[in-house]
MINU-771369 format. One record per residue: residue number from 1; residue in one letter; x, y, z of N, C-alpha, C, CB in turn. Coordinates in steps of 0.02 Angstrom, whole numbers, plus 32768, in hexadecimal, padded with zeros to 4 digits. Each point is the difference from the previous one (the first is absolute). Glycine has a CB too. Example, Ala and Ser with C-alpha at 12.3 -4.5 7.8 and 13.67 -1.06 7.14 Angstrom:
// MINU-771369
PT;1;a;8294;7EE4;8186;7FD3;803B;8000;802D;803C;8000;7FA1;7FC5;803E
PT;2;s;804D;8070;7F9E;802A;803B;8003;7FD9;8037;8025;803B;7FE0;7F94
This chain:
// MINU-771369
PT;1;x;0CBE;4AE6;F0F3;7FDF;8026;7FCB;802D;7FFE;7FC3;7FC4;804B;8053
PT;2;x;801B;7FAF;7F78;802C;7FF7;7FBF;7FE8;8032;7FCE;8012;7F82;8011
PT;3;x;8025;8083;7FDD;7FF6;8049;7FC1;7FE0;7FE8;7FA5;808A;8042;804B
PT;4;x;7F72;7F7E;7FB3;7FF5;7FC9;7FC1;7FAF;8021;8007;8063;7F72;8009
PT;5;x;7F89;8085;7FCA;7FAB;8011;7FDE;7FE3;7FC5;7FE8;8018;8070;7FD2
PT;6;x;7FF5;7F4F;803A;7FDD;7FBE;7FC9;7FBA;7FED;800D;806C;7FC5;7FFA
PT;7;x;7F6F;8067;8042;7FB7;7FDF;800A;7FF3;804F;7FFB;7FF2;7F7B;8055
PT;8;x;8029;80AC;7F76;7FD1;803A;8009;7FC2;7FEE;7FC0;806E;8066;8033
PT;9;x;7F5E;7FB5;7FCF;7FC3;7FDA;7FDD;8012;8027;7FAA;7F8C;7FF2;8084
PT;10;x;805C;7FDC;7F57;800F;8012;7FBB;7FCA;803E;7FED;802C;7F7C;7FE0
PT;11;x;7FE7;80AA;7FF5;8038;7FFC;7FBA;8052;8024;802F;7F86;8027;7F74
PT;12;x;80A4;7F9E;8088;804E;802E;8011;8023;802A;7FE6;800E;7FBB;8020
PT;13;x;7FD7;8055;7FA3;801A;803D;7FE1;7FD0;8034;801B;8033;7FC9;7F94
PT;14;x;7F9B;8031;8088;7FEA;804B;801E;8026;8010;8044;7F83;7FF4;7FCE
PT;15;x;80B9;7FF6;8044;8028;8000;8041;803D;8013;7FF4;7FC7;7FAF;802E
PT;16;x;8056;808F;7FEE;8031;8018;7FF1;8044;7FDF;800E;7FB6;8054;8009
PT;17;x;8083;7FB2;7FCF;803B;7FE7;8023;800E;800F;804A;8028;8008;7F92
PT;18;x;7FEF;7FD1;8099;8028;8000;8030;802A;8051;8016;8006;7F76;7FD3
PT;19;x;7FE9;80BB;8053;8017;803C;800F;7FF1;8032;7FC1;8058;7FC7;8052
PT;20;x;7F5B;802B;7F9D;7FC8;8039;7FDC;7FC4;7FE5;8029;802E;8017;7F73
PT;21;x;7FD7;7FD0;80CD;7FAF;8007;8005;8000;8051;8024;7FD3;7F66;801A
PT;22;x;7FD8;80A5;7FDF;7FE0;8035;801A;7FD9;7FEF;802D;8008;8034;7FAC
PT;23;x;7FD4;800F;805F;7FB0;7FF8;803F;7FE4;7FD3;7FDA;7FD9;8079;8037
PT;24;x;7FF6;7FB9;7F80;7FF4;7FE2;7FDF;7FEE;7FB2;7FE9;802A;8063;800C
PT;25;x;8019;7F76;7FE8;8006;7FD2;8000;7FF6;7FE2;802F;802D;8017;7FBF
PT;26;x;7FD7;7FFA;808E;8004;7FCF;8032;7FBF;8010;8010;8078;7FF1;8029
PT;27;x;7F56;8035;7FCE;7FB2;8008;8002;7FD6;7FC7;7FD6;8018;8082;800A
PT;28;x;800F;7F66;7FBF;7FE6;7FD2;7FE1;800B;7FB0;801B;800A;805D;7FA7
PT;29;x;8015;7FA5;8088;8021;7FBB;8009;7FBA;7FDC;801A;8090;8021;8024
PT;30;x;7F72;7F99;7FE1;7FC8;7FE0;801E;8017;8008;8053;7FE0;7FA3;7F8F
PT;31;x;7FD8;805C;8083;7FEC;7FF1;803F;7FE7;7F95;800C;7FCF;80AB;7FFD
PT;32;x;8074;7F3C;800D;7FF2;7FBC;8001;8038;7FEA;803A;7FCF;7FF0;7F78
PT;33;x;803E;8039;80B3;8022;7FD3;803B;8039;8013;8011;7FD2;7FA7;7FE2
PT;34;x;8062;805C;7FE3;8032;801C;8009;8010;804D;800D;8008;7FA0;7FCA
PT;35;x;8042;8060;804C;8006;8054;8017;8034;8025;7FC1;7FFA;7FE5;809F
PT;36;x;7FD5;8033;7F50;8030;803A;7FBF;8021;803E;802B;7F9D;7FF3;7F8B
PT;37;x;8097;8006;8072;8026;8051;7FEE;802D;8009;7FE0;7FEB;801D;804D
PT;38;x;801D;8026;7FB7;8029;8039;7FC4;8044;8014;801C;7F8D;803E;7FD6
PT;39;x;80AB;7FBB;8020;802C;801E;801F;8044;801C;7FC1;7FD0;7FAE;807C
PT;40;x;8020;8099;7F81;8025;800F;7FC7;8001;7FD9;7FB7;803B;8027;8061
PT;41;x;7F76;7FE3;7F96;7FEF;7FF0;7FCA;8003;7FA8;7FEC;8027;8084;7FEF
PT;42;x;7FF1;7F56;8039;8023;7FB9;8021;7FB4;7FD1;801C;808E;8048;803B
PT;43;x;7F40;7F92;7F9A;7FD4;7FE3;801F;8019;7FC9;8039;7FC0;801E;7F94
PT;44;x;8029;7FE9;80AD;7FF8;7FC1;8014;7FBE;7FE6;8024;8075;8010;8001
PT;45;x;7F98;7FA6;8001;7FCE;7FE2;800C;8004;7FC1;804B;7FEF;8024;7F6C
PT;46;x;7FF7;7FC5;8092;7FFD;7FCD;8052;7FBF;7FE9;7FF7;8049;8046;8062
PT;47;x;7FB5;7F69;7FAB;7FBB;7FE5;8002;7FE3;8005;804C;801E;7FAD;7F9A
PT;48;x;7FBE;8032;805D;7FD0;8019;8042;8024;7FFC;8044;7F99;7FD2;7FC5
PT;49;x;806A;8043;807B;8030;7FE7;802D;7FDF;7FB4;8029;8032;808F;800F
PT;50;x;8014;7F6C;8007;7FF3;7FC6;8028;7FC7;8003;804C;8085;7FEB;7FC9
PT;51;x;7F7A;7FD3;8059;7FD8;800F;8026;802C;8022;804D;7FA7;7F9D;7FB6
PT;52;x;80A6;803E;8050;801F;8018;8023;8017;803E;8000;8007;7FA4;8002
PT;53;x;7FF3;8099;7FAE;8006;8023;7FE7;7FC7;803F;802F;8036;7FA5;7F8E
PT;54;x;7F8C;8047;8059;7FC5;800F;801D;7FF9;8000;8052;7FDA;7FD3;7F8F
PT;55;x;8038;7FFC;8080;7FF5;7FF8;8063;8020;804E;8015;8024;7F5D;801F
PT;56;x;8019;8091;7FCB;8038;802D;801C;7FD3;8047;7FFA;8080;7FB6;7FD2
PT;57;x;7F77;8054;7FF6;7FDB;8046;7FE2;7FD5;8016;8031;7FFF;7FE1;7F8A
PT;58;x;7FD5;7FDE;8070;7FCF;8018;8027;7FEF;8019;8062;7FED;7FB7;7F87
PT;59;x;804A;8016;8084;8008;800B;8048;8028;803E;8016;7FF8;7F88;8005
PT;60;x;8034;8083;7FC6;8027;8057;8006;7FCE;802E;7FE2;8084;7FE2;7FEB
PT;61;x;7F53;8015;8000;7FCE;8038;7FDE;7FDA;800A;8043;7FEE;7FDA;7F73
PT;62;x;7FF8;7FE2;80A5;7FC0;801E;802F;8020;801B;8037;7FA5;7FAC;7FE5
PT;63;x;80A1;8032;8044;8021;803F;8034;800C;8030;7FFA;8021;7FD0;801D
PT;64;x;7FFE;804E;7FB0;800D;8044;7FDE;7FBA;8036;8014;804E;7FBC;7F90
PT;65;x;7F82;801B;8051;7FC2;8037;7FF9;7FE4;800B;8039;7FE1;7FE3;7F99
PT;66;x;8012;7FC2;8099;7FDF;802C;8038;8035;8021;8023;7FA0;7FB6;8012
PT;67;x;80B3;803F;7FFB;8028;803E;8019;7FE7;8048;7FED;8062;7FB2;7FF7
PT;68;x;7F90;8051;7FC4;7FF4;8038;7FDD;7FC0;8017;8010;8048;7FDF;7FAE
PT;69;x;7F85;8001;8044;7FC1;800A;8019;7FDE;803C;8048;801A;7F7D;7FC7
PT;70;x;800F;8037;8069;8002;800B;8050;8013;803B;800D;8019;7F9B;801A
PT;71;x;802A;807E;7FD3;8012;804F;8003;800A;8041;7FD8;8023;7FC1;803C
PT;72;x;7FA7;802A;7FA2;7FEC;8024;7FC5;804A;802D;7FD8;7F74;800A;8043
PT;73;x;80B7;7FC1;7FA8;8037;8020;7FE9;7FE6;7FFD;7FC5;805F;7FEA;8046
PT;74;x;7F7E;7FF0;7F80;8007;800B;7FC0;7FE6;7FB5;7FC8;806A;8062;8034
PT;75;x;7F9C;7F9B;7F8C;7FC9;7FCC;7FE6;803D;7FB9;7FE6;7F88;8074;7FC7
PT;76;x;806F;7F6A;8039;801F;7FCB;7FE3;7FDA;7FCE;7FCC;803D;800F;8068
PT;77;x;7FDA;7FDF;7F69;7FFB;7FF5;7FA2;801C;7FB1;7FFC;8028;8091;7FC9
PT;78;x;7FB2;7F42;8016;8026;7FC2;7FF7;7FF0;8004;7FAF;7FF3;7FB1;8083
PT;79;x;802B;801F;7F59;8003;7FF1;7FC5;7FD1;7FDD;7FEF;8061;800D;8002
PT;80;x;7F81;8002;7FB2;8022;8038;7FDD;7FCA;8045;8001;8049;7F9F;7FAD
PT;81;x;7FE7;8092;8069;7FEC;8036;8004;8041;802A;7FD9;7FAC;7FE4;8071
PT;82;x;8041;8048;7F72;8037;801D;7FDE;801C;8044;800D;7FD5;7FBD;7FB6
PT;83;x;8076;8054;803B;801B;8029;8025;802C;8020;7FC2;7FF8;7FC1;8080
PT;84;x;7FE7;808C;7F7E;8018;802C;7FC9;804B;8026;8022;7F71;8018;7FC9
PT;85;x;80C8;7FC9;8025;8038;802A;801C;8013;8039;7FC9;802F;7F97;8049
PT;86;x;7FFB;8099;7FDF;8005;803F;7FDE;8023;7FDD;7FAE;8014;8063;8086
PT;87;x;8037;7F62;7F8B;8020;7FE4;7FD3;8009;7FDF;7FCF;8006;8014;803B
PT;88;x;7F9D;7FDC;7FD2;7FFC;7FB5;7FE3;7FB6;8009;7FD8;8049;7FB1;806E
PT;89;x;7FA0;8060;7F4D;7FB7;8005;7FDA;7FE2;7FCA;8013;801D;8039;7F9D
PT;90;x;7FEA;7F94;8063;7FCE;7FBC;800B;7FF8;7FF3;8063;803D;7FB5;7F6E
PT;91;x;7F8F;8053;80A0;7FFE;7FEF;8046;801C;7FC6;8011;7FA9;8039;8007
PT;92;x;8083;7FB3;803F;8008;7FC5;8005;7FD1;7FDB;8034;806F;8020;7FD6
PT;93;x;7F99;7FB5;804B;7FD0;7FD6;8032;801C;7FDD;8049;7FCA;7FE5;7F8B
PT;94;x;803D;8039;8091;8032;7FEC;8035;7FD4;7FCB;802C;804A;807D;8004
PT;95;x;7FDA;7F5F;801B;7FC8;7FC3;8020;7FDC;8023;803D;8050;7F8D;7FE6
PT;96;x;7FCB;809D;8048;7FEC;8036;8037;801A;803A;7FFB;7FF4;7FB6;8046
PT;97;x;7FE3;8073;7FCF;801E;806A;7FF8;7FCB;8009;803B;8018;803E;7F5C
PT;98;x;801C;7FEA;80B7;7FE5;8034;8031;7FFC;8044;7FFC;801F;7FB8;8035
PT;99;x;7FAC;807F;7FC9;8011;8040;7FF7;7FE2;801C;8042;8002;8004;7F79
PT;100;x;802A;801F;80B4;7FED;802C;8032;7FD0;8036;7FFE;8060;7FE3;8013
PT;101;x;7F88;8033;8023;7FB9;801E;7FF9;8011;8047;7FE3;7FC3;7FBD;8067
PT;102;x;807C;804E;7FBA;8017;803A;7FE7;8004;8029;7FA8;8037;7FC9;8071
PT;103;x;7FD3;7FE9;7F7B;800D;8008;7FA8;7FBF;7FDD;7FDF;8092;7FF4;8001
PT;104;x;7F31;8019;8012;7FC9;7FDA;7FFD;8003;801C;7FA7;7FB4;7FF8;809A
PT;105;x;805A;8044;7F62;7FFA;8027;7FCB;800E;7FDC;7FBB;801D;805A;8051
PT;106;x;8004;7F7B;7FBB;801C;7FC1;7FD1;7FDE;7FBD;7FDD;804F;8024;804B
PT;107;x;7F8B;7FF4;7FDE;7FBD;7FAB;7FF3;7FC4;8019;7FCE;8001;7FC7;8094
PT;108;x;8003;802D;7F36;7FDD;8019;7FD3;7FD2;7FBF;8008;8053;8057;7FB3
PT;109;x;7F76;7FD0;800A;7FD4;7FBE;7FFE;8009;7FB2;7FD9;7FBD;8068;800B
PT;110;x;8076;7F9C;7FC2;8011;7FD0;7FE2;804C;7FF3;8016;7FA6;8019;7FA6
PT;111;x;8089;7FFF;8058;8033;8005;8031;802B;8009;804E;7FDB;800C;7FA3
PT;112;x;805B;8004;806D;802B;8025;8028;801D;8010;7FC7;800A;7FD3;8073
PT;113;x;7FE0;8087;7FA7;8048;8012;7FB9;801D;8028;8039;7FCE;8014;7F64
PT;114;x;8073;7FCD;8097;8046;7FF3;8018;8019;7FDA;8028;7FFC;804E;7FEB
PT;115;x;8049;7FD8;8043;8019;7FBD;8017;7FCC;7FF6;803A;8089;800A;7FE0
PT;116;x;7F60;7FAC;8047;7FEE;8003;803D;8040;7FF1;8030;7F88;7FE0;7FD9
PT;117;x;8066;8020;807E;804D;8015;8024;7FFA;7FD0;8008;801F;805E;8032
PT;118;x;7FB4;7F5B;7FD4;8024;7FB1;7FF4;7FEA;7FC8;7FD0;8010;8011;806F
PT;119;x;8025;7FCD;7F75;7FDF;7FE7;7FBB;8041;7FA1;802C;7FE3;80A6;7F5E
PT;120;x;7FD2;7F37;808F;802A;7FB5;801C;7FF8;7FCD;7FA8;7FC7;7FFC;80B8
PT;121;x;807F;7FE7;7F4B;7FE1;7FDD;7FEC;7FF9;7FB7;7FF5;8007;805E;7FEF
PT;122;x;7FF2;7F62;800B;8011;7FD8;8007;800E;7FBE;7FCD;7FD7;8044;8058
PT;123;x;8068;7FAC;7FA0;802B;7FD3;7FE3;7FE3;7FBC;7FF3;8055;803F;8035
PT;124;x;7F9F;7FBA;7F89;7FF8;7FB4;7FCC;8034;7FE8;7FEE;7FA9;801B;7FCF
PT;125;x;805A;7FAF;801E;8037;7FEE;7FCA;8000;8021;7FC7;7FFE;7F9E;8023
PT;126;x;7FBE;8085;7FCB;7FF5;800A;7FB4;801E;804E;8002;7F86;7FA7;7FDF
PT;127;x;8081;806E;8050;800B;8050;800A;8030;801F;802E;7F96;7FFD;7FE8
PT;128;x;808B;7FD4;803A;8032;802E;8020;8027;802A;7FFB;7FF4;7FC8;8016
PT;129;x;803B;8009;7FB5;802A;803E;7FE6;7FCE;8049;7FE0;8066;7F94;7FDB
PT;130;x;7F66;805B;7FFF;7FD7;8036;7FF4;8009;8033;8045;7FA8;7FB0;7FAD
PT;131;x;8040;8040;8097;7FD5;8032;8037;8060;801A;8025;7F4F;7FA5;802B
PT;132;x;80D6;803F;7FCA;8051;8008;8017;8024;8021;7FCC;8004;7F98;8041
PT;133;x;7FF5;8076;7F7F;802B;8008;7FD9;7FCF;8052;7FF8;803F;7F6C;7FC8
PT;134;x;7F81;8078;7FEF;8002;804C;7FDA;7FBA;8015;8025;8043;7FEC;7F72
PT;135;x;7F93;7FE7;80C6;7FC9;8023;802C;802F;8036;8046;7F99;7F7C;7FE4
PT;136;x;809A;805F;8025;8025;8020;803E;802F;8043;7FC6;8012;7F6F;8072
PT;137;x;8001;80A3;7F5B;801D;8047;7FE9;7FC4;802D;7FE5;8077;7FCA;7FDB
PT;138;x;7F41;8007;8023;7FD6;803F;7FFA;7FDB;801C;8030;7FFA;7FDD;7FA5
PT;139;x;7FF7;7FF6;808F;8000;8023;8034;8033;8027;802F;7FB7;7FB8;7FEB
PT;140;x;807D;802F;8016;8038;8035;8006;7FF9;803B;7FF5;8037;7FBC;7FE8
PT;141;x;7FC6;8048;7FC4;7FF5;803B;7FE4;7FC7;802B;800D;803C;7FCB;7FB9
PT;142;x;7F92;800B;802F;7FBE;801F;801C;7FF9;8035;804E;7FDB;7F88;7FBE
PT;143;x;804B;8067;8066;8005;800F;804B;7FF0;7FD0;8045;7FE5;8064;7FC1
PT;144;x;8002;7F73;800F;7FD8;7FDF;804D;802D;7FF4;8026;7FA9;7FC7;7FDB
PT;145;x;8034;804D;806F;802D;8004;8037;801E;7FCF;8026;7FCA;804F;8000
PT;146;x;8004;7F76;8003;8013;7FBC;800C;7FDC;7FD8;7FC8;8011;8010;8084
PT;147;x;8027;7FAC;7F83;7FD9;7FD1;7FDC;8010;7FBB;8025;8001;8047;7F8A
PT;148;x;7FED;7F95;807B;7FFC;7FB8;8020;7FFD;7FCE;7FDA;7FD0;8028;804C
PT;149;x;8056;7FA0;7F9B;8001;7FC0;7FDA;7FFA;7FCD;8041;8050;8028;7F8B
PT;150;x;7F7B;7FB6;803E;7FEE;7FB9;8048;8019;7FBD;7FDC;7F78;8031;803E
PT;151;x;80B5;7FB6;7FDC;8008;7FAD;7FD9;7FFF;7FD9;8027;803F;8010;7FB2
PT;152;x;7F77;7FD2;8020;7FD4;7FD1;802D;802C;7FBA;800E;7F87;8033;7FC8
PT;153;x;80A2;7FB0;7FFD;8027;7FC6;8017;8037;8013;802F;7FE6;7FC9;7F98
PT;154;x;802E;806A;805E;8042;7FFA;8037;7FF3;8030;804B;805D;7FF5;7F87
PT;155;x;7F56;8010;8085;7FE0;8011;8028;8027;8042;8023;7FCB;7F84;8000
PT;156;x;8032;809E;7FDA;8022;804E;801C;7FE1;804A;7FE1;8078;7FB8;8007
PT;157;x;7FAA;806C;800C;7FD8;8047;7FE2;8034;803C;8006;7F81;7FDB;802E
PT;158;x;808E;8034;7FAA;8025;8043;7FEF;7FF2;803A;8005;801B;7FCD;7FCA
PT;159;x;7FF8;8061;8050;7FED;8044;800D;8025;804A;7FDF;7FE0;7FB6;8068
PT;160;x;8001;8063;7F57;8058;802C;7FF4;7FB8;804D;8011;808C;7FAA;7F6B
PT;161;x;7FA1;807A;80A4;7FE7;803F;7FFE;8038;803D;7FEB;7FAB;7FCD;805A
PT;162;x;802B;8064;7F85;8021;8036;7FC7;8023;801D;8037;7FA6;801E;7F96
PT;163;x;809E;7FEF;803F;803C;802F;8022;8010;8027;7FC2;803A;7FAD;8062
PT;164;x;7FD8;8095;7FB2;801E;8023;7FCE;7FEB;7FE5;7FB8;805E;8017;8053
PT;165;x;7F5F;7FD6;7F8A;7FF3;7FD4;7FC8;8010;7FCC;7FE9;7FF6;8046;7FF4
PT;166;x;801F;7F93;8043;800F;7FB7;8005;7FE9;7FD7;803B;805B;8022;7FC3
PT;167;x;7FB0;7F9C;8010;7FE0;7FC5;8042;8037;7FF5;8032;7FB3;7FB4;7FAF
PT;168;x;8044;803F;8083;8035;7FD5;802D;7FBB;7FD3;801B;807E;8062;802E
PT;169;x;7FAA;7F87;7FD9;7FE7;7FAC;8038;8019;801B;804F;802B;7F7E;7F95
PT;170;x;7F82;806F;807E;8020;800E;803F;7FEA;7FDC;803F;800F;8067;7FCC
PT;171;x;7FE7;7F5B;8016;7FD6;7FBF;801C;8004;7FD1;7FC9;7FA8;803D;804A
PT;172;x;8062;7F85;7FCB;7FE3;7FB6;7FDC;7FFF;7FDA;8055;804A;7FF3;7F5C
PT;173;x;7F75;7FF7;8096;7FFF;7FDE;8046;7FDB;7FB6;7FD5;7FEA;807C;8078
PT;174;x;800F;7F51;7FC9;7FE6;7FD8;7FEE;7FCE;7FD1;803C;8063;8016;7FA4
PT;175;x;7F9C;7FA6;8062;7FCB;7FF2;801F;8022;8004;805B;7FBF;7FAD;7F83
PT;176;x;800E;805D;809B;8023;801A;803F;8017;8054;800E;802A;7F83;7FF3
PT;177;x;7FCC;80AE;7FDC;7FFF;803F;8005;7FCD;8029;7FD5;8070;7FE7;801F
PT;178;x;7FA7;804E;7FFF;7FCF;8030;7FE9;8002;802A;7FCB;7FF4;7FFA;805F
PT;179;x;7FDC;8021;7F81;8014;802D;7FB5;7FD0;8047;8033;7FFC;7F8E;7F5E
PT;180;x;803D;8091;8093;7FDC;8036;8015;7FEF;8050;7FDC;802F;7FB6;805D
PT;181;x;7FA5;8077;7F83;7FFA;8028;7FD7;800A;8038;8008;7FCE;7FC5;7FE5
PT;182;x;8069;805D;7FE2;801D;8040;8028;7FD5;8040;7FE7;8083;7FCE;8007
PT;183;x;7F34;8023;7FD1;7FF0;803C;7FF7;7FA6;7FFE;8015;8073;8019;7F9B
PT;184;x;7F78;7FA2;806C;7FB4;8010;8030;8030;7FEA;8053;7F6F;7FC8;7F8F
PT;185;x;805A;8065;807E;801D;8009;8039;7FF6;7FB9;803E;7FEA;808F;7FD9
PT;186;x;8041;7F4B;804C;7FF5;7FE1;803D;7FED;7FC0;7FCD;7FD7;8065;806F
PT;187;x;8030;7F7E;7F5E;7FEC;7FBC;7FE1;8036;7FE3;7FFE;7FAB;801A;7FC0
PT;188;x;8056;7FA4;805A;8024;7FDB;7FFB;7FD8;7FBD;7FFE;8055;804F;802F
PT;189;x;7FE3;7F74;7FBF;7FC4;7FB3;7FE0;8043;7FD0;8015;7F9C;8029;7F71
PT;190;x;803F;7FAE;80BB;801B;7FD5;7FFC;8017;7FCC;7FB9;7FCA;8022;806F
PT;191;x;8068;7FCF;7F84;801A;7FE2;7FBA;7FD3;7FB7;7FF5;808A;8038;800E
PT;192;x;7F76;7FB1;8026;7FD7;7FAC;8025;7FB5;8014;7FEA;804F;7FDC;8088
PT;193;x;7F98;806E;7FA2;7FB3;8000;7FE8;7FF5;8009;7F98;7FE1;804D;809C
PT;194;x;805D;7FC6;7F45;7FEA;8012;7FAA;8001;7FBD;7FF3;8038;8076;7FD2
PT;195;x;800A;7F55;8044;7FFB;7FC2;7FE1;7FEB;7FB0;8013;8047;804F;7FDB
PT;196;x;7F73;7FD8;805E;7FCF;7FBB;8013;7FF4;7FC6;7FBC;7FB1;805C;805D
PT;197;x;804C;7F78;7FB6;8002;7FBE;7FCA;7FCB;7FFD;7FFD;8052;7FBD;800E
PT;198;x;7F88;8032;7FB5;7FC2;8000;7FE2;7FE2;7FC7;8031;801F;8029;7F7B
């Protein structure tokens, strides 16, 4: 994901400098493929994802839910769906969220406004450092309780969950083990079943 604006659609003077965007502003953006967000006023952007990008997504989206489903713990969200944190004015878009049934209270109709207790997300070239650097200190901040990074080339998955208002890592596994989730309950995924080959 890159923070540069050069395919935002003309006139470019109706586009604020670099750390002045708003809601506002990001309400106006086009709907053409790419993923806009806001992060401290900081546009970024990412073209469409890949297809290896997508598999991954999708095969951790659909275990998640029927886990979730099956024992009626709670709803799960793929992208783009947007997520109003207490920290952050511009919703962001996480590739999967999970909110427990418990905090159903959170699922608005155009939103989740706040944190959900699992937010995954998964690693491009165009965005990594984006979802590792300033997506991993706002969710930090935000609260979320776990968060999960998936990198699809180096076929592994990260696990940090909130301590005292911080991440620790407390898993990176890879092919041949298991990722297992410390806040829905009894889910675990084989690493082999997220990164089946197209």
């Amino acid at each position: 994901m890159t923070t540069l604006t050069p395919s935002l659609p003309p006139p470019a003077r109706d586009w604020p400098e670099q750390g002045l965007w708003t809601y506002a502003d990001w309400e106006r953006l086009p709907d053409d493929g790419y993923r806009y967000e806001v992060i401290q006023g900081v546009l970024h952007m990412s073209p469409p994802p890949s297809i290896l990008h997508q598999s991954a997504s999708n095969r951790l989206a659909t275990l998640i839910t029927n886990h979730a489903d099956d024992r009626k713990l709670g709803w799960v969200f793929t992208a783009p769906v947007g997520v109003a944190l207490p920290t952050e004015p511009v919703p962001l878009q996480p590739d999967i969220l999970f909110v427990s049934a418990a905090r159903q209270a959170i699922i608005g109709k155009q939103y989740i406004d706040g944190a959900p207790d699992l937010i995954v997300e998964i690693l491009s070239p165009s965005n990594w450092t984006f979802d590792r650097k300033e997506k991993f200190q706002v969710y930090q901040a935000a609260g979320v309780p776990e968060y999960w990074i998936i990198d699809y080339r180096a076929r592994t998955i990260e696990i940090f969950v909130l301590e005292e208002g911080e991440y620790a890592l407390v898993s990176k596994v890879g092919l041949g083990e298991m990722a297992v989730s410390q806040r829905m309950a009894d889910f675990q995924v084989a690493v082999a079943e997220v990164f089946r080959e197209v």
